[in-house]
C-alpha positions, 0 to 999 in steps of 0.5 A, a space after each residue: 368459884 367453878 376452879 374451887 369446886 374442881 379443886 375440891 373435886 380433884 381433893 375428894 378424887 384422891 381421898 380414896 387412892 390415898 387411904 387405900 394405899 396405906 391400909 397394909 401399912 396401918 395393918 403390918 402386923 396383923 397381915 403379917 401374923 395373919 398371912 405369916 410374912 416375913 418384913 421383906 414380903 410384907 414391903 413387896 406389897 409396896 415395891 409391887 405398887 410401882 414395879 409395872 409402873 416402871 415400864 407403863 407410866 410413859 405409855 400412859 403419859 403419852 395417852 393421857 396427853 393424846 386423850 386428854 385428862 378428863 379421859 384419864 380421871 375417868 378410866 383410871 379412877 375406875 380402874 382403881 375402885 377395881 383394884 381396890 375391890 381385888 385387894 379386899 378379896 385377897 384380904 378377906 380370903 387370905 391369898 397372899 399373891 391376889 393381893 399382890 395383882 391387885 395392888 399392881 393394878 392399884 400402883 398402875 391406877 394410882 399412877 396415871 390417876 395422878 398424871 390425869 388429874 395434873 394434866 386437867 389441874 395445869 391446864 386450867 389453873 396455870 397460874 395458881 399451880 403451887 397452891 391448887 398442886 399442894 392441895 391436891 397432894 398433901 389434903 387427901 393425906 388426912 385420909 392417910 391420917 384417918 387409915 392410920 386410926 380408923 384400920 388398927 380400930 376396925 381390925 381390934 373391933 373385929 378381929 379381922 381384915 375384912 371390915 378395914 379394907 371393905 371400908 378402903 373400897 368404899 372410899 375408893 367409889 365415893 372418889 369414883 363418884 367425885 371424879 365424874 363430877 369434876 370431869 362433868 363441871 371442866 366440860 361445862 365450864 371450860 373457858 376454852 371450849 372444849 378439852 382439844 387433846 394433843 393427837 399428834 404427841 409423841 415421844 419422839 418429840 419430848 426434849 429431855 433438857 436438863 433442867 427436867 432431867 435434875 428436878 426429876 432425880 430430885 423430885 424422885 430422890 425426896 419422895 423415895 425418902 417420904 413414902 417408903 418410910 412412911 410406909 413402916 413407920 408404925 413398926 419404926 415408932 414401935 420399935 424404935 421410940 417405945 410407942 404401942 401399934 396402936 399409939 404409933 398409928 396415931 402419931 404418924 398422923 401428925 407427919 399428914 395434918 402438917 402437910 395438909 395444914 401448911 400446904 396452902 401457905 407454902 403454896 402461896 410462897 411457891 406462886 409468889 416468889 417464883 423468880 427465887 423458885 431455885 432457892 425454894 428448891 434447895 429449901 425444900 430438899 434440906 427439909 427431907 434432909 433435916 427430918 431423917 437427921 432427927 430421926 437418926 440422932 434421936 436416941 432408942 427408947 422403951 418408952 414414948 419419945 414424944 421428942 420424936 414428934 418433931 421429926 414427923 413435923 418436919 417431915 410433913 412441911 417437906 412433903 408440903 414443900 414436894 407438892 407445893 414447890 418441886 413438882 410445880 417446878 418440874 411442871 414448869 420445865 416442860 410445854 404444857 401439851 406434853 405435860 403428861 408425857 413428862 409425867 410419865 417419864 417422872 414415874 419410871 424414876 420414881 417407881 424405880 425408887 419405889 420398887 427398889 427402896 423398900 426391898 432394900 429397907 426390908 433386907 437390911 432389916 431383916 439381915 440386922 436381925 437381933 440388934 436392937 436398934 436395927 430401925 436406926 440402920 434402916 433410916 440411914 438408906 433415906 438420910 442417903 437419898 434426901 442427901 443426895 437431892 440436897 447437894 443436886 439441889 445446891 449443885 446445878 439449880 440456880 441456872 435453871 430460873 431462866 429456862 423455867 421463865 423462857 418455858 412459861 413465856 412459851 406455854 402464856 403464848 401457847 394460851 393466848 393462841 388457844 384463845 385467839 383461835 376460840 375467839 374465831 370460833 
């Protein structure tokens, strides 16, 4: 019942980092008209969220490691609600380069925020790893959802920024909130008497095996061709398949419920079936592939091409099959005292990507200037990046079940030691 509860915690914990992550991408053309930016400029709010990460996520790996994850839930969701209350003062007072520092805060919050919360989650629930990852990651997504409704309707209701990103900073306290519960229940009920952080890890004693070095340029690959996307995807439903600002923000959302609905099952699958974890692997990745292969081959409309919905669908089960199968699985390469150091080293690659990929999607659209359907170009960068995780994933994957077993005999011995040592206690 008490891991449930966690869970939940954890869920509500990344409600806000969620929703205020995607404000601009609710609001692209208003902050574009309101803060006369080019769409270069504009995805710079987004490639800003990873730059610092690039450089500062390991470091914060080895401290959330050092310190344990209760300390980073607390610092870093603190941290966010900053952050937050920094971007909604650019907003309201149109200065462009104060929301740019605050969203590098943000990117450099949301991060670590992320590692901490992986870090109490894997610790406590090894075992059901698939299911209670795949809810944490893909539930606060509804909150994406609700932020593609609730902005373009605050902004419409008022003409103005301030009241859709007031609204982000207060969810970004609630999850402040929630998160000193989670840490005040894990410290009340843990089983293993306390939370003992691992003082003496280093870099130095990370092994970059190949299984890890794989599934992070895979992991990193598909969530390059999920998130930068996503991030203009109103304008590429606009634009693209003949639906309103408005309109596209709504059916976005689809692409979010789907992930947050089929995440438990594909969860249980992952847990189930983890002796066939490469197969689920090149599944996974074939998803991402398979979306952005419908995006592409669709044709270009001036009216609602609700055919496209089903890309969308695909879409959201492969962003279940990211949090529910291929993370679990990098987790499942590494020893569990050095978990958040190996998420720190995941985040150079994908802050890289997040850094690189919209600027690249944004120069391209911008270069292809007065074609009409230049939105099919664009998508091209991500059929590029998800095909090259499929063939990895094909590639390589199936000799690494056996490290994978031989990591998690390690890490139930790691365990059973844990307990041995509480017992003399």
């Amino acid at each position: 019942m008490i891991d449930r509860l966690i869970i939940g915690l954890a869920i509500m914990l990344m409600v806000g980092n969620n929703y205020a992550f995607d404000i601009p991408q609710a609001l692209e053309i208003p902050i574009e008209k309101e803060f006369k930016l080019t769409q270069t400029q504009f995805n710079l709010l987004y490639s800003i969220f990873a730059v610092p990460n690039i450089g500062l996520s390991i470091g914060g790996g080895i401290m959330i490691d050092r310190m344990g994850g209760r300390w980073g839930v607390f610092t870093f969701s603190l941290m966010l609600g900053l952050s937050q209350l920094f971007i909604a003062f650019g907003g309201c007072y149109q200065k462009y380069y104060m929301m740019l520092v605050g969203r590098a805060i943000f990117g450099i919050a949301s991060d670590l925020l992320h590692i901490a919360v992986f870090k109490v989650i894997a610790r406590r629930m090894p075992h059901c790893l698939g299911t209670a990852m795949g809810l944490i990651l893909t539930v606060p997504e509804l909150a994406a959802a609700l932020n593609s409704f609730l902005s373009p309707y605050l902004f419409e209701k008022t003409h103005s920024l301030k009241l859709p990103l007031l609204f982000g900073l207060s969810l970004c306290i609630l999850s402040f909130l929630s998160g000193l519960l989670m840490i005040y229940l894990d410290t009340k009920y843990d089983q293993n008497i306390g939370e003992e952080p691992d003082e003496e890890v280093s870099l130095s004693q990370f092994k970059f095996s190949k299984p890890f070095i794989k599934m992070s340029l895979i992991t990193t690959l598909m969530l390059a061709a999920y998130v930068p996307f996503l991030d203009n995807a109103n304008k590429f439903y606009h634009e693209r398949f003949g639906f309103s600002i408005m309109h596209a923000g709504r059916i976005v959302t689809v692409g979010y419920i789907v992930a947050a609905l089929s995440s438990p099952i594909i969860g249980i699958i992952s847990d189930s079936f983890s002796h066939k974890r490469h197969l689920l692997i090149v599944i996974s990745t074939f998803m991402f592939f398979l979306s952005h292969l419908q995006l592409y081959y669709m044709p270009h409309s001036t009216h609602p091409n609700y055919m496209s919905v089903f890309a969308l669908i695909t879409l959201g089960l492969s962003y279940a099959c990211y949090s529910s199968i291929l993370m679990p699985a990098l987790q499942s390469t590494v020893p569990e005292n050095m978990l958040a150091t190996a998420l720190g080293i995941l985040g150079i690659f994908e802050n890289i990507c997040m850094a690189t990929v919209p600027m690249l999607s944004g120069t391209v659209y911008t270069f292809l200037k007065g074609q009409k359907d230049r939105m099919r170009d664009v998508d091209i960068i991500y059929l590029v990046l998800a095909g090259i995780g499929v063939c990895l994933s094909v590639n390589a994957l199936p000799s690494q079940d056996k490290h994978i077993k031989l990591q998690k005999n390690a890490n139930q011995q790691l365990h059973q030691k844990n307990e041995e040592n509480n017992n003399l206690i």
